[in-house]
C-alpha positions in Angstrom: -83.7 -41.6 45.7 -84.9 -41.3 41.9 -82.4 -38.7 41.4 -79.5 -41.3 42.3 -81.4 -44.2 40.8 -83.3 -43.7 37.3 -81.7 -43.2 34.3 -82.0 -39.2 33.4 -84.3 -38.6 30.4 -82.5 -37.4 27.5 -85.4 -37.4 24.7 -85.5 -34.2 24.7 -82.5 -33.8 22.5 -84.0 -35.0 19.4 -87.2 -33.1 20.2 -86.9 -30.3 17.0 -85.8 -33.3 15.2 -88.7 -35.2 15.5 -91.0 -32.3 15.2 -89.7 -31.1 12.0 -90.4 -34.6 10.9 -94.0 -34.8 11.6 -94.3 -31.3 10.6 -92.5 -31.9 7.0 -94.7 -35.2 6.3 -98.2 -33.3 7.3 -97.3 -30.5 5.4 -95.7 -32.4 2.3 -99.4 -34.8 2.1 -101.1 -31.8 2.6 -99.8 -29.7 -0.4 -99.9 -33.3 -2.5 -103.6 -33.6 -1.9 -104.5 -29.8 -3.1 -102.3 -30.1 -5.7 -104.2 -33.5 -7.3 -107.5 -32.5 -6.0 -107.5 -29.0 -7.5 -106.4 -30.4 -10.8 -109.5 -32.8 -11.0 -111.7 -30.0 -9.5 -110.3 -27.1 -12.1 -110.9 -29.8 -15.4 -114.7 -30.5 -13.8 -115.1 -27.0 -13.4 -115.1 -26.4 -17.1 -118.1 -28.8 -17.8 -121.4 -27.0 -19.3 -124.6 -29.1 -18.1 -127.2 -29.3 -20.9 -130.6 -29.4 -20.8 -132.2 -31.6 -23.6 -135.8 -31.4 -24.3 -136.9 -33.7 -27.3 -133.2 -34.0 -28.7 -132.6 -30.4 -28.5 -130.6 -28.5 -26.1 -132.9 -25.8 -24.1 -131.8 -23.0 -22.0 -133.8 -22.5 -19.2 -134.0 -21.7 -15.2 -132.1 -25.3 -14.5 -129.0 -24.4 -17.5 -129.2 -20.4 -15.5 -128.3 -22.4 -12.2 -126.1 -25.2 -12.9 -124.3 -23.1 -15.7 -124.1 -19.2 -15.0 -125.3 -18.7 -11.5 -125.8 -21.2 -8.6 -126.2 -18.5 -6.1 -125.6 -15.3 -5.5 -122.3 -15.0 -4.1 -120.6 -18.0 -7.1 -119.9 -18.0 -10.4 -120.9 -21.9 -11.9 -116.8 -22.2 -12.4 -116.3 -21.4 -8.4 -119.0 -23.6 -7.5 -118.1 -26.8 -9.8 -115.0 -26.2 -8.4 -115.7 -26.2 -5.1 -118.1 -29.0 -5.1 -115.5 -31.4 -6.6 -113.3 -31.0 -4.1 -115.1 -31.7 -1.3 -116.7 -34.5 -3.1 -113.1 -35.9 -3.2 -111.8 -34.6 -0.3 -114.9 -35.7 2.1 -116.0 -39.1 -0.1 -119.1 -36.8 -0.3 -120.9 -33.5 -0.7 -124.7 -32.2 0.0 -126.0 -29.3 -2.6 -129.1 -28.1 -1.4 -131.7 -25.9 -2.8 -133.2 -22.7 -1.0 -136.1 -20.6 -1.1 -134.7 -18.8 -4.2 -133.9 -22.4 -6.1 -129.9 -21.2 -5.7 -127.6 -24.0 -5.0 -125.8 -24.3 -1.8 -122.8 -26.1 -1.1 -123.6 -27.4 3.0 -120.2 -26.9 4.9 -122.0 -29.8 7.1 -124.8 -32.2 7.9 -126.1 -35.1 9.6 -127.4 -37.9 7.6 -130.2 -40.3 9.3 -130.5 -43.3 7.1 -133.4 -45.5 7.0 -133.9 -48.5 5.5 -137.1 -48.2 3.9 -137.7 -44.9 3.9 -135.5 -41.9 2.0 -133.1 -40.7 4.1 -133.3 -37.0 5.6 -130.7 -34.2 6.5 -130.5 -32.3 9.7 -127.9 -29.8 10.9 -127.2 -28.2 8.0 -124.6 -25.8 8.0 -123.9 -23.2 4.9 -121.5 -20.5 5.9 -121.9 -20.9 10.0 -125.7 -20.5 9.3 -127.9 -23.5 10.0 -130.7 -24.3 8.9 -133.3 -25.3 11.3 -135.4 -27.8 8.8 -134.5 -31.2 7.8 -134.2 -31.6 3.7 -135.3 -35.2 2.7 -133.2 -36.9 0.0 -135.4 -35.9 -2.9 -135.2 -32.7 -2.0 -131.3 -32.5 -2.2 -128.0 -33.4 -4.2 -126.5 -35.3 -2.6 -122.8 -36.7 -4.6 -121.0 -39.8 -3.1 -117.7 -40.9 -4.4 -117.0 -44.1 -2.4 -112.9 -43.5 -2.6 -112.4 -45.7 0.3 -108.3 -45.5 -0.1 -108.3 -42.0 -0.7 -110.7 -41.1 1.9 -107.8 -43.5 4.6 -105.2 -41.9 3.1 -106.6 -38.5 4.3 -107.6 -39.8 7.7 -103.5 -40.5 7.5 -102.9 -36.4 7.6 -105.4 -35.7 10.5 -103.4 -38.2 12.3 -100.2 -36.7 11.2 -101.2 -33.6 12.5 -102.6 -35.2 16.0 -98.9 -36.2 16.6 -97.7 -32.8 14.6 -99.8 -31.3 18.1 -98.9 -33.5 20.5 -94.6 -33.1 19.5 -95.5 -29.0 19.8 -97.2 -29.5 23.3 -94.2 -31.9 24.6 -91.9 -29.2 22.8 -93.7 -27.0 24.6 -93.4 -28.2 28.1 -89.9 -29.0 28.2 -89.1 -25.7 26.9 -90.2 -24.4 30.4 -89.1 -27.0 32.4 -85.8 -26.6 34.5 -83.1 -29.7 34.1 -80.2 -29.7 36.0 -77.6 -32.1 37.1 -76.4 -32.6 40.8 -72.4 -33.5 41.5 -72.1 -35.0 45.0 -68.7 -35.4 46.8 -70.2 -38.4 48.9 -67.8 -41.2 50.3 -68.6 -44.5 51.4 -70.5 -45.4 54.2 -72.0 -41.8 54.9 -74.2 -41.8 51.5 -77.0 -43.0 52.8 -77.2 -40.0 55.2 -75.8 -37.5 52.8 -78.0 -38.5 50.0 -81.6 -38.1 53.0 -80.2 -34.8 53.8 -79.3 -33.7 49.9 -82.8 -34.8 48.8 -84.4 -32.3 51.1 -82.1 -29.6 50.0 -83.4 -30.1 46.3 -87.0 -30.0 47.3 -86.3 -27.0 48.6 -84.6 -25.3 45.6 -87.6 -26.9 43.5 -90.2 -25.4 45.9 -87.9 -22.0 45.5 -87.4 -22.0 41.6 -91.7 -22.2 41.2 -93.0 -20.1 44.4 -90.5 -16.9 43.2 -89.7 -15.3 39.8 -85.8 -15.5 41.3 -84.4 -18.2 43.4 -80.6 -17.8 44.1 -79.1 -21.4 45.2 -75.9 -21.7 47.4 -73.2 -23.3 46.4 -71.4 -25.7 49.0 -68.4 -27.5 49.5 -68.7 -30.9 48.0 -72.0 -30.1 45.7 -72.6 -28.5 43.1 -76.0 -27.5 40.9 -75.7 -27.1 37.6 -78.1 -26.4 34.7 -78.7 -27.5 31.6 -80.8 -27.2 28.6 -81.9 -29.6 25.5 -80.2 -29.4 22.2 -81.9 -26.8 19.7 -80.3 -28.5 16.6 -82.6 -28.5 13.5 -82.2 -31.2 11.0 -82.5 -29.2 7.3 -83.6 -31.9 4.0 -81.9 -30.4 0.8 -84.0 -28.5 -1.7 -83.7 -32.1 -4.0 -84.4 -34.3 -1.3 -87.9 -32.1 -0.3 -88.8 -31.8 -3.9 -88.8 -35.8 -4.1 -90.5 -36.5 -1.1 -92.9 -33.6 -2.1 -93.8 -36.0 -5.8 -93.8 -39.2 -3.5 -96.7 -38.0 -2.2 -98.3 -36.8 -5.0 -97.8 -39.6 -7.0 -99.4 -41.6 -4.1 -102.4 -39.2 -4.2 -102.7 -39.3 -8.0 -102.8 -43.0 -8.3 -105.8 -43.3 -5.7 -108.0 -40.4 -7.6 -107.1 -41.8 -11.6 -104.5 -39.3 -12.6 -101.7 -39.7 -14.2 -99.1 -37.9 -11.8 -96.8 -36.5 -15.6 -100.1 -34.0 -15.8 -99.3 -33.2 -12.4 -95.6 -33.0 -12.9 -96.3 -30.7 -15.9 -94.7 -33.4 -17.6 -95.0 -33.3 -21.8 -93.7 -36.7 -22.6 -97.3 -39.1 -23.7 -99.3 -35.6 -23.2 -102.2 -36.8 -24.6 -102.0 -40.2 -23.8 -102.2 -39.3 -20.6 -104.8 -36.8 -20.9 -106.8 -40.1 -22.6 -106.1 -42.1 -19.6 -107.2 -39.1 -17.3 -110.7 -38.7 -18.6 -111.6 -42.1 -18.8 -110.7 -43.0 -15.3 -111.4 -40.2 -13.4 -112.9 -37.1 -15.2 -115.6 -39.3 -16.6 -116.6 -40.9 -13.3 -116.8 -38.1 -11.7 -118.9 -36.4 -13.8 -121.3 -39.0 -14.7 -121.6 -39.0 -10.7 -123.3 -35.3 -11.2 -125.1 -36.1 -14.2 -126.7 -38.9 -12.7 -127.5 -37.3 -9.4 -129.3 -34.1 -11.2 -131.1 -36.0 -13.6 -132.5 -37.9 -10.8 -133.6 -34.8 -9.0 -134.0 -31.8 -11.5 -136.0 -34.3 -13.7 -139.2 -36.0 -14.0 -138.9 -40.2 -13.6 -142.2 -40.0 -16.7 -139.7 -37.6 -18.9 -136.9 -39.2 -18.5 -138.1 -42.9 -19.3 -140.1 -41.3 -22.0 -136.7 -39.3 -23.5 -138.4 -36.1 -23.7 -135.8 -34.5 -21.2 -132.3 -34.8 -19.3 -129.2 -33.4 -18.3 -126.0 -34.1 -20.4 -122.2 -32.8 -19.6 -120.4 -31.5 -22.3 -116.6 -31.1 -20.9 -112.9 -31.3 -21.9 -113.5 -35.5 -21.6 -115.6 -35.0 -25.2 -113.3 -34.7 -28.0 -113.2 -31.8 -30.1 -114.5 -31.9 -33.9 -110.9 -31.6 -35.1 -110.0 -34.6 -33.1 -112.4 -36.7 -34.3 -112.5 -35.3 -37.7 -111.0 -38.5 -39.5 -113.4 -40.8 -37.2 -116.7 -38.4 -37.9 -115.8 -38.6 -42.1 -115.6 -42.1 -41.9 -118.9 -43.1 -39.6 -121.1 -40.7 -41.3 -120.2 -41.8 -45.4 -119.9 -45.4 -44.3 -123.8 -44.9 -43.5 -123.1 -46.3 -39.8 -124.6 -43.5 -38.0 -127.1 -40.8 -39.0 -125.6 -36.9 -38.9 -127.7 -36.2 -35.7 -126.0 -39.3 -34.0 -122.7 -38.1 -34.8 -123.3 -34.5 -33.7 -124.8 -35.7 -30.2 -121.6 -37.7 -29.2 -119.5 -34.3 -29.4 -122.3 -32.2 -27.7 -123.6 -30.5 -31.1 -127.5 -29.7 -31.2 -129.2 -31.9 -34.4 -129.9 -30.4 -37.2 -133.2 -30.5 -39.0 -132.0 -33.0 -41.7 -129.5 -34.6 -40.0 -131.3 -38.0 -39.3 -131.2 -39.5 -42.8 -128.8 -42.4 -43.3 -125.8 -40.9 -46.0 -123.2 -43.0 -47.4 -120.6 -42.1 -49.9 -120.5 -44.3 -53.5 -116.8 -46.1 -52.5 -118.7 -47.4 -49.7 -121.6 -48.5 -51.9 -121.7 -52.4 -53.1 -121.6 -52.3 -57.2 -123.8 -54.8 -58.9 -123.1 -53.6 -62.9 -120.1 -54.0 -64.8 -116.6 -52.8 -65.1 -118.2 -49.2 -66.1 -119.9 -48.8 -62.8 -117.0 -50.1 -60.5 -114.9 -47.1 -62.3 -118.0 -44.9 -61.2 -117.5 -46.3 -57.9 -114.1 -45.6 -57.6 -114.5 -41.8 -58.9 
């Protein structure tokens, strides 16, 4: 009686339709969030870590490992690289340390958190090895960003691609599944009985079509079978229309990490205006993130307090000299700042004179007569 009484499903004719919908929005977030991510993780990636010991940069095992050679299968580029993305990408990344002092990026972990004491690591993974001991927290670097819209708007593509799975599986089963149609020359009065007796002929044609790889069905006088299959038309998005739903995305992504979506664009209109805007709010975050988390671990609490060593970042979010050529000229003969002050904000060593107040005779105040406000002036 369902046959005669339900209204025939006819979803399946927009099946490849909806499919290539879910499918063009997962894969359209997906390529937005490598693209931003791997722009912020390729700038970070150029950052040298110094070790300063009394003012003066030092090159020792620490600069070896954080600046040439984490481990043995990663340049410090690679690994920088790596880590930066899966510290945006997860909201957070574990570095641990092993027998050899090489850094290890952990693939993944389980954090038990305590509330008095530090926290520890189990199940650590590093390349489908795990490590059967549990690192404590000072024993590890461990990098939280705390992106809370970026880290939803990720958890938006897995569930992108749960329905991108589910539409293939539903695809999927009503690709094998037989439809057909049923035309009954039935005339009142009689189809109630005709309808009893045609029910049990289709159950056997269903029994037939799934017990035998061929199943002929008989045609009779009055009825016929018939049939059919869902629509296979494809619903194609112009090459402009893809291309502007492709920089939706990424201008959704940019704005939730800090970057301005021109640099991703390759945009040259307010270059370095936006390059300005980029390394103050996101480059510079992200890296004091690191520089706080390895001074905290790589060095001593007493030496630390005590300035007598710490871990700076020198990357493309310092100026150059020749940028800050017109500023350093005027801070160093106003008498402002000392020569070793100057050369520490753009990541220079200090020199061995350089801490002696100089200042240039037009910024000197002239207290003689008309003769020495000429000198002045010269």
């Amino acid at each position: 009686m369902d046959l005669f009484t339900r209204r025939k499903d006819s979803s399946f004719i927009y099946d490849l339709d909806l499919f290539e919908d879910t499918a063009n929005r997962a894969y359209m977030k997906r390529l937005a969030i490598d693209e931003v991510l791997n722009f912020v993780a390729r700038a970070a990636s150029q950052t040298e870590f110094q070790v300063i010991q009394n003012k003066t940069p030092i090159k020792n095992d620490a600069y070896y490992h954080l600046n040439v050679r984490p481990n043995t299968d990663q340049s410090a580029t690679d690994f920088w690289k790596d880590v930066v993305y899966k510290l945006l990408h997860d909201n957070e990344v574990l570095i641990i340390q092993d027998d050899n002092k090489d850094f290890l990026i952990a693939e993944d972990f389980h954090r038990n958190e305590y509330a008095v004491y530090n926290d520890t690591f189990d199940n650590v993974m590093v390349k489908e090895y795990q490590f059967k001991r549990t690192f404590g927290m000072d024993e590890v670097i461990y990098l939280n960003y705390s992106n809370d819209k970026l880290d939803n708007y990720i958890t938006g593509l897995w569930s992108d691609y749960g329905k991108l799975i589910g539409r293939l599986n539903d695809i999927e089963m009503r690709n094998n599944q037989i439809r057909a149609t049923v035309a009954v020359d039935a005339t009142t009065g009689t189809q109630d009985q005709q309808t009893k007796k045609l029910q049990n002929f289709i159950d056997k044609v269903y029994k037939s079509f799934n017990d035998n790889s061929v199943a002929i069905v008989p045609t009779t006088r009055g009825f016929e079978y018939k049939e059919v299959s869902g629509g296979t038309g494809v619903k194609n998005l112009a090459f402009s229309e893809t291309n502007s739903v492709k920089n939706a995305f990424i201008d959704d992504v940019a704005s939730l990490v800090g970057v301005p979506s021109a640099l991703i664009h390759g945009s040259n209109a307010e270059n370095k205006e936006n390059m300005q805007l980029f390394n103050t709010y996101c480059l510079r975050y992200i890296l004091k993130i690191i520089r706080d988390e390895l001074n905290a671990k790589l060095i001593s609490p007493k030496d630390l307090m005590n300035e007598k060593m710490h871990i700076d970042s020198i990357g493309i979010d310092r100026p150059s000299i020749v940028d800050m050529a017109e500023s350093i000229d005027k801070l160093g003969s106003s008498g402002m700042v000392t020569q070793n002050e100057v050369r520490e904000a753009i990541g220079l060593p200090p020199r061995a004179d350089g801490d002696q107040i100089i200042m240039t005779k037009n910024y000197t105040t002239s207290k003689g007569g008309e003769n020495d406000d000429n000198e002045n002036q010269r």
